[in-house]
MARLO-154025 format. One record per residue: residue in three letters; y, x, z of N, C-alpha, C, O in turn. Coordinates in steps of 0.2 Angstrom, whole numbers, plus 5000, padded with zeros to 4 digits. Layout:
// residues N
ALAYXZYXZYXZYXZ
...
END
This chain:
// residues 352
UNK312262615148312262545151312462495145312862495141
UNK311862455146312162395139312962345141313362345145
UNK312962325135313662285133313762225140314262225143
UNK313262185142313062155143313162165152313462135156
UNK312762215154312862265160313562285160313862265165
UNK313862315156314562335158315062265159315662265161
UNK314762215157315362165158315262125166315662105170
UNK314462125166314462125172314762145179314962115184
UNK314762225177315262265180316062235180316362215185
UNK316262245175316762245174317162165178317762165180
UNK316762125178316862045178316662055188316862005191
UNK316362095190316462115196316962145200317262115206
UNK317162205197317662225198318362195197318762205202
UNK318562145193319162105194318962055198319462035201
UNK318362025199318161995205318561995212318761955216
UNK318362055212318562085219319262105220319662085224
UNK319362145214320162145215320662075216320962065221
UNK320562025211320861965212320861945221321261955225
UNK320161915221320061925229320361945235320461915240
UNK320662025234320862065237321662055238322062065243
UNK321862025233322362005232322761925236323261925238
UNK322361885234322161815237322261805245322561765248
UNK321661875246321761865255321961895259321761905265
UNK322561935254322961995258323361965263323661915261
UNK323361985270323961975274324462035277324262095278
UNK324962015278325762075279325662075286325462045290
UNK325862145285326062145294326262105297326562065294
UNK326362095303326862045308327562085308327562145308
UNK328062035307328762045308328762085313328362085317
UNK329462125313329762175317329962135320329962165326
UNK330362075321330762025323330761955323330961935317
UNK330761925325330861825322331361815322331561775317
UNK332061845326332561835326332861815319333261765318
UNK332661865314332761845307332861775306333361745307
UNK332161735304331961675304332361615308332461555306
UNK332561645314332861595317333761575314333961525313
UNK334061645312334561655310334561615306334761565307
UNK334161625297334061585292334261535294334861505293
UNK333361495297333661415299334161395302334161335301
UNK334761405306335161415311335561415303336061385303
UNK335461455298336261455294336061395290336561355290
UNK335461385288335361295284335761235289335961185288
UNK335661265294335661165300336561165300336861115299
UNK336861245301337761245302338061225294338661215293
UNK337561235286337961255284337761165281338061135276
UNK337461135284337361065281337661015286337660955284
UNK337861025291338260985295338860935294338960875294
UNK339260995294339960985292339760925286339960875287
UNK339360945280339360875275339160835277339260775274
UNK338760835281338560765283339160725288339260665287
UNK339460765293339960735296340560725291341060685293
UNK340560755287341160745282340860675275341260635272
UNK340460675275339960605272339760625265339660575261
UNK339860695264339660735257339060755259339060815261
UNK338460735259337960755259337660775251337160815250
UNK337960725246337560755238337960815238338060835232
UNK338160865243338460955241337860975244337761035243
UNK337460955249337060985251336561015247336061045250
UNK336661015242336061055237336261145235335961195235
UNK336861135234337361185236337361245240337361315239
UNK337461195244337661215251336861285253336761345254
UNK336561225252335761265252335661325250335561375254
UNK335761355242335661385239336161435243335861495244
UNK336761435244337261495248336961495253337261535256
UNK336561475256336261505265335661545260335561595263
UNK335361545255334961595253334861675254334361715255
UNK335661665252335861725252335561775261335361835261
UNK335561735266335061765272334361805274334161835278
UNK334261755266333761785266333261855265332761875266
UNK333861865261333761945258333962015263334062005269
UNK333962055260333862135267333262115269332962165267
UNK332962085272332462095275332462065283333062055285
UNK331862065285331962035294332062095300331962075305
UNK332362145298332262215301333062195301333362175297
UNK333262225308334062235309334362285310334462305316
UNK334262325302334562385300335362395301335762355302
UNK335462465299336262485296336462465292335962465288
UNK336962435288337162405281336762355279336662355272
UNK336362315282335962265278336362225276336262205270
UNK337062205279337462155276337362185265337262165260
UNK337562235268337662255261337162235254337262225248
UNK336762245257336162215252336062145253335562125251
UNK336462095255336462035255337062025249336961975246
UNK337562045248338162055244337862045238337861985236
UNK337662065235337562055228336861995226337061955222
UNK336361985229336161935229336561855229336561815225
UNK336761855236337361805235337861805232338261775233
UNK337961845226338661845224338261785216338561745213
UNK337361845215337161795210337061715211337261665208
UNK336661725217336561655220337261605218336961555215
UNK338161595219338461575221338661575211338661515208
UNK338661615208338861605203338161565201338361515202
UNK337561565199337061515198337261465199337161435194
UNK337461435203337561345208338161355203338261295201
UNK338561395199339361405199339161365190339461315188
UNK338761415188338561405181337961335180337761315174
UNK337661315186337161275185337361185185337161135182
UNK338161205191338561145191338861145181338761105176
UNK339161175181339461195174339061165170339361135165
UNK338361175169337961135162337961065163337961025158
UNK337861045172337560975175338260945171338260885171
UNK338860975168339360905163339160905157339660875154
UNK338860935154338460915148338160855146337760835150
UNK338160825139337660785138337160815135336660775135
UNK336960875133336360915130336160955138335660995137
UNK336260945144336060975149335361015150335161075152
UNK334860955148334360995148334161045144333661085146
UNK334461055138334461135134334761185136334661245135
UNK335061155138335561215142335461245148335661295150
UNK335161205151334661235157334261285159334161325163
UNK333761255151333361315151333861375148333761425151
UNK334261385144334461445143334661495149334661555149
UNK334961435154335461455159334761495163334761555163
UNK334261455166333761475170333461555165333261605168
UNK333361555158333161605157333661665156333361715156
UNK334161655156334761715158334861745167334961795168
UNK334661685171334661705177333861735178333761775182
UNK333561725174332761765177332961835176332961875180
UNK333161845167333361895166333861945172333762005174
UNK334361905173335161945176334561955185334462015188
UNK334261915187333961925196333561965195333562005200
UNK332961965189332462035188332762125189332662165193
UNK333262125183333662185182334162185188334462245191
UNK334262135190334762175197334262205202334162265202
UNK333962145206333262155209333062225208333362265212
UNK332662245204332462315204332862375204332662425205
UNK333662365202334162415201334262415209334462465211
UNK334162375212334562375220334162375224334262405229
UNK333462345222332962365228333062285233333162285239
UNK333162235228333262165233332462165238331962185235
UNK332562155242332062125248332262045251332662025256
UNK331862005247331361985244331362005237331961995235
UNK330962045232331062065226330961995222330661945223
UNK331462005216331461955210331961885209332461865213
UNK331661865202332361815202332161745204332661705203
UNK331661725207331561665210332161615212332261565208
UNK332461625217333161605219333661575216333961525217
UNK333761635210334261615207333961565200334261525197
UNK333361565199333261525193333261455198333461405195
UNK332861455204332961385206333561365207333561295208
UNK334261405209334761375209334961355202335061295200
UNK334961395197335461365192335161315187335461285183
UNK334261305190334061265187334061185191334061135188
UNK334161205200334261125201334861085197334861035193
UNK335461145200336161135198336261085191336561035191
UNK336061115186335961095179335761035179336160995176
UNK335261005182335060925180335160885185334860845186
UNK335760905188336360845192336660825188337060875186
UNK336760765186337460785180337860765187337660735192
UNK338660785185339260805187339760775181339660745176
UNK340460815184341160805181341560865182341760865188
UNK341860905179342060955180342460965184342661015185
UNK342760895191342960925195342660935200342860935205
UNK341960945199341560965204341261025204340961045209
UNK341461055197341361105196341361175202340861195205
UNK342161185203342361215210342261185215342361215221
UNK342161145215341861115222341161135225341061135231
UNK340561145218340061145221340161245224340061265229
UNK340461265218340561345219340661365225340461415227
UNK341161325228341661335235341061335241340961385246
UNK340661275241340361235245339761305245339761335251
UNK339361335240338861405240339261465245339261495250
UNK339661455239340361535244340261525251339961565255
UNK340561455253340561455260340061465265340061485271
UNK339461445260338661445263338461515264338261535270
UNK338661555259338361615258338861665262338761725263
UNK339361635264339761695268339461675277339461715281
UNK339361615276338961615285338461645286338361675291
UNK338161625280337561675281337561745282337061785282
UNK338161785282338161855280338561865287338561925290
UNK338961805290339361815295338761805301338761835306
UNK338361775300337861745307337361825308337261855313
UNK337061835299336761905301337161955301336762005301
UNK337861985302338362035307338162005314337962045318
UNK338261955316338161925322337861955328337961985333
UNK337061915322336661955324336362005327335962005332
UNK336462075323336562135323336962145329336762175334
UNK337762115330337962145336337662115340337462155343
UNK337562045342337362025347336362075351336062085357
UNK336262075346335462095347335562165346335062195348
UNK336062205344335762285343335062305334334562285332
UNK335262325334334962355327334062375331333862415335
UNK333662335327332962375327332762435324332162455326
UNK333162465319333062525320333762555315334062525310
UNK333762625317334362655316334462695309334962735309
UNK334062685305333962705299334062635293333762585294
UNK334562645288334862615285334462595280333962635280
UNK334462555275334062565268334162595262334462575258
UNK333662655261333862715256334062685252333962625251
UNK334562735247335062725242334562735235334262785234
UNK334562685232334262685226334262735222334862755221
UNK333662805217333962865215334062835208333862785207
UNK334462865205334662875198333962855196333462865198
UNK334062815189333362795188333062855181333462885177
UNK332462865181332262885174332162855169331962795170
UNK332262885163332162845157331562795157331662735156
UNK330962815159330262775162330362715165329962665165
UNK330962725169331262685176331562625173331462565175
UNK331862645168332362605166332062555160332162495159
UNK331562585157331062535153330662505155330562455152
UNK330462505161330262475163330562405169330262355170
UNK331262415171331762375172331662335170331462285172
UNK332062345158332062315153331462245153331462185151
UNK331062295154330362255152330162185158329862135156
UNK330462205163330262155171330562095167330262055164
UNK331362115167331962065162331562035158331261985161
UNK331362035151331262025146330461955148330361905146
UNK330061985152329561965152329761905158329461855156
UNK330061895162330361845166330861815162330861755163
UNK331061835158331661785153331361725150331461665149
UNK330761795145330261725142329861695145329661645142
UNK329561705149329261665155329561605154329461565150
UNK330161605160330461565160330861495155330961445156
UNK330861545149331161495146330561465140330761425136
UNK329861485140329361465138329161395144328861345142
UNK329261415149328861355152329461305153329361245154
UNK330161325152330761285152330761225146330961165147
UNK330561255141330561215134329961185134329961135130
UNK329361195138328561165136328961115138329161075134
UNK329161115145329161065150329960975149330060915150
UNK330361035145330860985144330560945137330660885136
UNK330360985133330060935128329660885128329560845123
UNK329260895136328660855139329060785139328960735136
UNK329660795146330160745147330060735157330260695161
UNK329760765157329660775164330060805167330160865166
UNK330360755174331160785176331260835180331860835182
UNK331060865181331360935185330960995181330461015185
UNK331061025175330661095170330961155175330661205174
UNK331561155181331561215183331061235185330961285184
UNK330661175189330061195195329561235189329361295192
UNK329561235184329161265180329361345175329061385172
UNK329961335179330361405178330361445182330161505181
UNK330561415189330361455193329461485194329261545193
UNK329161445195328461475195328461505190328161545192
UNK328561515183328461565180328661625182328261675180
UNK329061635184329361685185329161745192329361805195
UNK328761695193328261715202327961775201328061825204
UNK327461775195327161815197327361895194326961935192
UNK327961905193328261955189328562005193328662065191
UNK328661975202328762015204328162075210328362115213
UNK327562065209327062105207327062165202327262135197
UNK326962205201326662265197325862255193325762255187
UNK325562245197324762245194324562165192324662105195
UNK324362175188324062135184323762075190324062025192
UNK323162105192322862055198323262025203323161965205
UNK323562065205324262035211324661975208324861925210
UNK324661995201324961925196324661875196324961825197
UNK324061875194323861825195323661785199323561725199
UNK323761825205323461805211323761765215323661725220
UNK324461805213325161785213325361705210325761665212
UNK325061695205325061635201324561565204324761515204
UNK324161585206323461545210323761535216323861475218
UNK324061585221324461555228324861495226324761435228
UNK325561525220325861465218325561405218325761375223
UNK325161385214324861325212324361295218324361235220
UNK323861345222323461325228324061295234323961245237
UNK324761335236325061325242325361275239325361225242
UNK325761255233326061185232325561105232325661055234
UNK325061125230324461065229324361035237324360975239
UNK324361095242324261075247324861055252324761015256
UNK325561095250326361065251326361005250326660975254
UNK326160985245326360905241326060855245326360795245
UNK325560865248325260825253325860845259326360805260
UNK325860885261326360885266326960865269327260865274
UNK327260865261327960835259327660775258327960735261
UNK327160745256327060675256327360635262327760595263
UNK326860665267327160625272327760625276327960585279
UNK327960705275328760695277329160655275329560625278
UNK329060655267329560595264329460535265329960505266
UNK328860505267328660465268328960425277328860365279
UNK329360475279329560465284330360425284330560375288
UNK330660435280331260425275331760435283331960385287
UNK331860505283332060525288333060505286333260495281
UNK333460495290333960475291334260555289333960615290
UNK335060545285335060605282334960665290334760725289
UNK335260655297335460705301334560725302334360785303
UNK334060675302333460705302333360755299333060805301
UNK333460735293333060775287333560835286333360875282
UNK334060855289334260905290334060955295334061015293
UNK333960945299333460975306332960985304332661035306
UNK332560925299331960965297331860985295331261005294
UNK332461025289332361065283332561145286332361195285
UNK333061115292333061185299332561225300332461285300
UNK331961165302331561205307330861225301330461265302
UNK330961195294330461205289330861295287330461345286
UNK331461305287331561375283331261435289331061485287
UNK331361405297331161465302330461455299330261495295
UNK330161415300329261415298329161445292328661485292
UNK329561445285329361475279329561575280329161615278
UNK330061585284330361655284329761685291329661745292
UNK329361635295329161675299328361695295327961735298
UNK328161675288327461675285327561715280327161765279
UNK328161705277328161705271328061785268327661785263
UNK328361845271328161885272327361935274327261995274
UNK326861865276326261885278325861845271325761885267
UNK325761815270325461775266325961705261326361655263
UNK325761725255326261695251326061625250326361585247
UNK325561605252325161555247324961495255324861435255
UNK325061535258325161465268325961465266326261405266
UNK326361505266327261505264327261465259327761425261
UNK327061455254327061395250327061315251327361265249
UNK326461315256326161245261326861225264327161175262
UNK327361265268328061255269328861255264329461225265
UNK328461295259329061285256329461225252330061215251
UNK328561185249328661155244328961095249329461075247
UNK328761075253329061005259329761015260330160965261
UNK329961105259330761115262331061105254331461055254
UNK330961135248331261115242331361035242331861005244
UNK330761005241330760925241331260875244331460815241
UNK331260915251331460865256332360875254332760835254
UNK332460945251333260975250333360925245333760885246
UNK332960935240333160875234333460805233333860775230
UNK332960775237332860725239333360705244333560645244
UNK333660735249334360745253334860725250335160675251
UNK334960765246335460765240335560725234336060705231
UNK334860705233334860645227334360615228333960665229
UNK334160555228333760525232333260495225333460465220
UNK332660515225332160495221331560455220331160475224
UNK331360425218330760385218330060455222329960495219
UNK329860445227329360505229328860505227328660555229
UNK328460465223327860505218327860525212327460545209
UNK328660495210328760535206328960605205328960635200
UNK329260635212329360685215328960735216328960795215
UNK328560695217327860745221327360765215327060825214
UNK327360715209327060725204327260765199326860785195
UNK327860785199328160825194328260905197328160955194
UNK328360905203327960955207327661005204327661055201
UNK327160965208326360985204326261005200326061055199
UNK326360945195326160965186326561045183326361095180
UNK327261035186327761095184327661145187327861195184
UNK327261145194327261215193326461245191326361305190
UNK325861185191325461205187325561255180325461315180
UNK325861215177326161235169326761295170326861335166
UNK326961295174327561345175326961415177326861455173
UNK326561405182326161475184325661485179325261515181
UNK325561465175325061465169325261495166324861545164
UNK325961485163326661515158326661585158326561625154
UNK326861595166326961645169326361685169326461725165
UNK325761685171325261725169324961745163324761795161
UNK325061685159324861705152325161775149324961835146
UNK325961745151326361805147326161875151326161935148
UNK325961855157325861935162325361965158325362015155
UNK324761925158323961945153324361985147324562035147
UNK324361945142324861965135325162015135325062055130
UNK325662035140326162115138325862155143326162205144
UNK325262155146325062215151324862265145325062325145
UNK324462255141324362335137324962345138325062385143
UNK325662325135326362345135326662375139326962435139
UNK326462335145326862365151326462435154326862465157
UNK325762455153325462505155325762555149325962605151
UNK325762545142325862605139326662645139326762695137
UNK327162575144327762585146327862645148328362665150
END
């Protein structure tokens, strides 16, 4: 077969793959109950501030209901348990993200923080078996956190305000579980001792989400465009994938479901919903994102980005095209980052 003929092939072949990837859908949930819970722990755990008139903690507050989201939508034995260390990252994030936001050098510090957390949620993640896999979360907390500026007595305040979040969340899915009975009676196996192979490759998730993230962390603050987390976190998207093409493809959802979210959040911002509004709809956007998100990553995104937006914007209020534009371009340049570096270390990671 000539040179020419084989690239053919070949250029076929990831064709198809890519594709394959693209237009994967997950099974249907075992349950919605899940998704309801979630949203149900955002609308309780944002109340209280609004009736208390602290609504700029709601950024916070947000990220400690995350912690819900992990274990998975099945209501197993010990799921709480696999919520515990997540949230405990999650809570120190906000903890350490408030901590930079009193900085005058804030923005360097950001990225370091966001790339120590890519690192610290890759290696736990895979050591614990998180469902949802990876450090997403934690980099978008400690990256919001960081470009608030703050005062150090806010420090423990934002910390408190996560804990509190994060302990609802963990009290509503016990709740849960009693109130509804466990869907199945089989708990979630215990991580085995790792092998040596196991553990390099661990290393390697870490390392390559680290610099991920604080390569698109640096493109983007050097740029001067305000929000580089958004570009940290999508670097870091497609990392929780294994294969090459799922990374990419992984990177393409990114960028295809935000382009189309942003329109979405356009109009909702464009509503300039009163804060008790725009709390209700950040409710009913997290049931909507938990009830996809597990089927298709890239329609979950069309949801997601309206629910980060709208959270932001709750809590600090911004000019919205400027909002919507920096989005866009961040996680453009943020999944680009993240892919490149995937292309780049795959011999590495295959000869691991």
């Amino acid at each position: 077969m000539s040179g020419t003929a084989q690239r053919s092939v070949d250029l076929r072949h990831h064709s198809g793959r890519l594709w394959t990837e693209l237009s994967r859908v997950g099974p249907p949930l075992p349950t919605r109950w899940g998704a309801v819970r979630v949203g149900l722990t955002l609308l309780l755990a944002l109340l209280p501030l609004w009736a208390l008139g602290r609504i700029d903690l709601s950024l916070y507050a947000t990220f400690g209901t995350f912690t819900g989201v992990y274990g998975g939508p099945a209501r197993v034995p010990g799921r709480w348990r696999r919520q515990v260390a997540p949230g405990a990252v999650l809570v120190s994030a906000v903890a350490v993200g408030s901590l930079v936001g009193t900085l005058d050098a804030r923005a360097w510090w950001a990225v370091l923080a966001g790339a120590s957390f890519a690192a610290l949620g890759a290696g736990l993640s895979d050591r614990l078996g998180w469902v949802p896999p990876g450090p997403l979360f934690a980099v978008f907390a400690v990256g919001a956190c960081s470009t608030v500026p703050t005062d150090p007595a806010t420090v423990p305040l934002a910390a408190g305000v996560a804990l509190g979040a994060a302990t609802l969340a963990l009290g509503l899915g016990l709740l849960e579980q009693r109130l509804l009975g466990p869907t199945s009676t089989t708990g979630p196996a215990r991580p085995s001792p790792p092998t040596p192979e196991v553990s390099r490759r661990r290393l390697r998730h870490a390392a390559r989400s680290a610099s991920a993230a604080a390569a698109a962390g640096l493109v983007m603050t050097v740029s001067g465009v305000g929000h580089p987390y958004w570009a940290m976190v999508a670097a870091v998207v497609p990392f929780v994938r294994p294969d090459v093409h799922a990374q990419v493809a992984r990177g393409l959802l990114r960028v295809g479901g935000t382009a189309v979210g942003v329109l979405v959040a356009a109009g909702l911002l464009a509503l300039d919903l009163p804060p008790l509004g725009a709390i209700v709809a950040l409710a009913l956007l997290q049931v909507a994102v938990e009830l996809v998100v597990m089927r298709h990553y890239g329609l979950a995104l069309v949801l997601i980005t309206p629910l980060a937006l709208q959270a932001v914007a709750l809590a600090h209020p911004e000019p919205v095209l400027d909002l919507l534009g920096a989005r866009l371009l961040e996680t453009a340049v943020g999944a680009a980052i993240g892919v490149l570096v995937a292309l780049a270390t795959r011999g590495r990671a295959r000869r691991g």
